[in-house]
C-alpha positions in Angstrom: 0.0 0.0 0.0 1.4 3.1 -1.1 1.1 6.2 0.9 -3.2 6.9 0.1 -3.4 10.5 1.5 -3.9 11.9 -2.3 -7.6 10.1 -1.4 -8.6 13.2 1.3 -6.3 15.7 0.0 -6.8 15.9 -3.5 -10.8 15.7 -3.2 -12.0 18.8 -3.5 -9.4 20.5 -6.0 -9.7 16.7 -8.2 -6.2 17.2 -8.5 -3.8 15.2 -11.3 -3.1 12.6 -8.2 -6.8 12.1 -7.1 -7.6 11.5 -10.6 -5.0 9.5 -11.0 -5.1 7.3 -7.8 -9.1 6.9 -8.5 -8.6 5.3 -11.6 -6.2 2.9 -10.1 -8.7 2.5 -7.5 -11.1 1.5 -10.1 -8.9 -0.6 -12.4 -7.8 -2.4 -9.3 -11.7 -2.8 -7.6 -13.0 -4.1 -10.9 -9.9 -5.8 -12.1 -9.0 -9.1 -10.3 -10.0 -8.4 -6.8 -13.8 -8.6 -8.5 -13.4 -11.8 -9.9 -15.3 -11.0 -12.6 -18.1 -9.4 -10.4 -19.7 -5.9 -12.4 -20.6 -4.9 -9.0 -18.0 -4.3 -6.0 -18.3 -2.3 -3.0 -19.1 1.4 -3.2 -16.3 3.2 -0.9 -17.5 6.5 -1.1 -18.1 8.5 1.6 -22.5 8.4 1.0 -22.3 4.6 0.4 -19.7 3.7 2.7 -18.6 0.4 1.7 -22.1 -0.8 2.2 -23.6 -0.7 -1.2 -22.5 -2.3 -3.9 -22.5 -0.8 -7.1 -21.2 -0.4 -11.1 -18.3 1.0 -12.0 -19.6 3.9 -13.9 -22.3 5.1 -11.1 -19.2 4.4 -8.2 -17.0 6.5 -10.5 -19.8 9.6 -9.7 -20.1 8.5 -6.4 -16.6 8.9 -5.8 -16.3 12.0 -7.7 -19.2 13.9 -5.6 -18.4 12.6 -2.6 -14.8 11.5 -2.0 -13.7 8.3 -0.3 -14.9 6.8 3.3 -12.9 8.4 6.1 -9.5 6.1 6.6 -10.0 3.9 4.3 -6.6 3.4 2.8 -6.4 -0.2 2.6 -8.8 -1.4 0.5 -9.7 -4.6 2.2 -12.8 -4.9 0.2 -11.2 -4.7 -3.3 -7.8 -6.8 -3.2 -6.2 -6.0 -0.1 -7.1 -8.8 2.2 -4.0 -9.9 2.9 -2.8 -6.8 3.8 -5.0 -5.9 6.1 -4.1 -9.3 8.3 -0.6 -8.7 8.6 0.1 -5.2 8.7 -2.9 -3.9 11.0 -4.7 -6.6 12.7 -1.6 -8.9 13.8 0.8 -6.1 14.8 -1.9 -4.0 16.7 -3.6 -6.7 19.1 0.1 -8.6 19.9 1.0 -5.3 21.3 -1.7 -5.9 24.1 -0.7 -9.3 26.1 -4.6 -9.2 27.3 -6.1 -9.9 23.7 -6.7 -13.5 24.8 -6.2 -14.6 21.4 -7.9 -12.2 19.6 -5.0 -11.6 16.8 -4.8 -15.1 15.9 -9.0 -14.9 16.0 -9.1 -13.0 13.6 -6.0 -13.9 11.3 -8.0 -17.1 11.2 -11.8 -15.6 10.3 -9.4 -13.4 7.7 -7.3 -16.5 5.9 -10.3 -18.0 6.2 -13.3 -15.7 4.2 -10.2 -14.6 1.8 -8.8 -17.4 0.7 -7.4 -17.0 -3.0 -10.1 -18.1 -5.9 -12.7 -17.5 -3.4 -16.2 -16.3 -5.0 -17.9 -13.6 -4.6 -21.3 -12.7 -3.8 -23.5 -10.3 -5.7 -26.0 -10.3 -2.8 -25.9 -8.0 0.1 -23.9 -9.5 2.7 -25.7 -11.6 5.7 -26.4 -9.4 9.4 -23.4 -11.2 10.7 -21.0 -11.0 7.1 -21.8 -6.9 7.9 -20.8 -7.3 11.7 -17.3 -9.2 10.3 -16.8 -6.1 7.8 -17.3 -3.6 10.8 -15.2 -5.1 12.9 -12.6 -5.5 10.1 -13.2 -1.9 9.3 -12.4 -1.2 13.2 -9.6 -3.1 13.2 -7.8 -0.7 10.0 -9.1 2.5 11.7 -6.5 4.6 13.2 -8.7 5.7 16.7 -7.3 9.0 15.7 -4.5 10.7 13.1 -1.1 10.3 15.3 -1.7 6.8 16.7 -1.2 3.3 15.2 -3.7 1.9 17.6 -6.9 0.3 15.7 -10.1 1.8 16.9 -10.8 -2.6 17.5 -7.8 -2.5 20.0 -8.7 0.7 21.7 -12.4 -0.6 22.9 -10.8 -3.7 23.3 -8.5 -3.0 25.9 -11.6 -0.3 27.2 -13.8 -3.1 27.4 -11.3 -5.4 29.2 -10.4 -2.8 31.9 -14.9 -2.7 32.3 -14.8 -6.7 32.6 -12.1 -6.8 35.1 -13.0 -3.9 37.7 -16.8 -3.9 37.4 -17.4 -1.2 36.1 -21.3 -0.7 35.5 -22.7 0.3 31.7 -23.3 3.8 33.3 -20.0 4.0 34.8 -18.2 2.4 31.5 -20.3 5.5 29.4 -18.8 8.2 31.3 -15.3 6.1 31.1 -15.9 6.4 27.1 -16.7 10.0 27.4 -14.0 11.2 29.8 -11.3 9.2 28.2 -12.5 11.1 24.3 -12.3 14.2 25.5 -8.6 13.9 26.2 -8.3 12.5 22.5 -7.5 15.2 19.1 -10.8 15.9 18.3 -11.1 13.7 15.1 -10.8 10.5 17.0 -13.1 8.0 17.0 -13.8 6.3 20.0 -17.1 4.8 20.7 -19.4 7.3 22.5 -20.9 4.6 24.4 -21.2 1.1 25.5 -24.0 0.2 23.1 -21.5 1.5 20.2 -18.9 -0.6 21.5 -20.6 -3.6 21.8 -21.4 -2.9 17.9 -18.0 -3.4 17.3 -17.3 -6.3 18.8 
């Protein structure tokens, strides 16, 4: 993955890069990592990788609305892979108190990605859309100067709730004192029913 920040920056000037960098986005989402699929994932910033669409009509998308917030792996066109060894793996061995969670989800990931696999032109099941949130939490930066997954961050939240006690009122204002000394983009769960989304 080559350094994706021409996806945020060039936006709203569509400068040579951004135009650039979007048709290799395209060429590479419809290319092999469709598997001969004429609908893939919409990642614009409307759609948010929840809509799958053509390649002419995500081409607009894109164009009026930029790309989904921190999405510069592309883990739903090609970059599976990726996304196992350089986020998920190096982020939750960090933390001795995953209890297995890295190899978790290398497993689920090696396992729903395998090479040749087929895809799907329906919409994914309630629990294939829980995997691809939890994958999408687990690329997320929890904010701009961190390498921290916003998936390890409530991790490691709700691990510290498990082990003292703490009550779902108490683990709310936990959540809410503990964003407020984060940059102000971040993007901690507000609360425990958003955590427990995650997870």
């Amino acid at each position: 993955m080559a350094d994706r920040e021409w996806m945020y920056t060039g936006f709203k000037d569509k400068t040579e890069e951004w135009v650039k960098g979007t048709g290799h986005f395209l060429e590479q989402a419809f290319g092999l990592a469709a598997k001969g699929a004429i609908r893939v994932w919409c990642p614009c910033s409307k759609c948010k990788n929840d809509k799958k669409k053509e390649r002419r009509p995500m081409y607009h998308d894109i164009w009026k609305n930029g790309y989904v917030p921190n999405y510069t792996r592309w883990i739903l066109h090609g970059e599976h892979q990726r996304l196992r060894e350089a986020v998920v793996r190096p982020n939750l061995e960090g933390f001795d108190a995953d209890a297995g969670m890295a190899d978790l989800l290398a497993d689920v990931n090696e396992a729903l990605f395998v090479q040749g696999m087929e895809v799907e032109e329906e919409d994914p099941e309630e629990t294939a859309k829980a995997y691809y949130t939890m994958m999408e939490a687990a690329q997320q930066p929890l904010h701009a100067n961190t390498h921290i997954s916003k998936l390890d961050a409530i991790s490691r939240l709700i691990g510290l709730k498990s082990s003292l006690g703490i009550s779902r009122d108490g683990f709310d204002l936990v959540l809410a004192t503990v964003g407020g000394l984060l940059p102000e983009l971040h993007c901690l769960p507000k609360s425990t029913y958003e955590s427990q989304r995650l997870l």
